[in-house]
N, C-alpha and C positions, 0 to 999 in steps of 0.2 A: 560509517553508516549514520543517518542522521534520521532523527525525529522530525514530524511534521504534525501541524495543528488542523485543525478542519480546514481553513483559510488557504493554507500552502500546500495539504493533499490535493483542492480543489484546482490549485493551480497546476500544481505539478502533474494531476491523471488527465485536466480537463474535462473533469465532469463537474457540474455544480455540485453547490456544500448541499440542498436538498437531495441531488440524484446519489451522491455518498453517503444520505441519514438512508436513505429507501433500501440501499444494499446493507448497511450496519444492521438496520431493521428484519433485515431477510435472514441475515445469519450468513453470506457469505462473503462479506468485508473485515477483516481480522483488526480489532481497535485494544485500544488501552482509555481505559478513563482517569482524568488528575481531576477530584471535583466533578465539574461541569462539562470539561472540557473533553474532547477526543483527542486522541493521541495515533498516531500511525509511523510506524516503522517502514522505513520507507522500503527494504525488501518484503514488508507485507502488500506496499502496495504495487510495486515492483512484481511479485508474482501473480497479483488479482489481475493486474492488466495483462499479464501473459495467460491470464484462465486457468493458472492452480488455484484458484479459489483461497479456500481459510490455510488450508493446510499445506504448509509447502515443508518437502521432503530435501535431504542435506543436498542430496542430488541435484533436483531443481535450484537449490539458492547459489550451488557452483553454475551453475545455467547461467542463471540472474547477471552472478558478479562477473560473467566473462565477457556476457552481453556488452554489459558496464562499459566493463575496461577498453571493449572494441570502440564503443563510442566516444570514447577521452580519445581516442589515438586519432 
């Protein structure tokens, strides 16, 4: 699982780095702060784009990773 900075969430969801401070802002984009910086677990944003929002359950993130894995094959 890898870490992503505002820059490479932005790329990675395809939303801009403003439309991802507006969801941080909202309270339902799940971040880490180092400093200044945001920080995004990419099974957090992995689940936001599937619309579990902040909280994703062990359940959902076995969802996530199998998602995943379909798509490497």
């Amino acid at each position: 699982m890898a870490w992503f900075n505002l820059s490479r969430a932005s790329e990675y969801t395809l939303f801009s780095q403003r439309t991802l401070k507006r969801y941080i802002d909202r309270g339902v984009l799940r971040y880490s702060r180092i400093g200044r910086e945001y920080r995004f677990h990419q099974s957090w944003l992995d689940g936001f784009l599937m619309g579990f929002g902040k909280k994703i359950t062990p359940k959902q993130l076995k969802e996530i990773n199998s998602l995943r894995e379909k798509g490497n094959r």
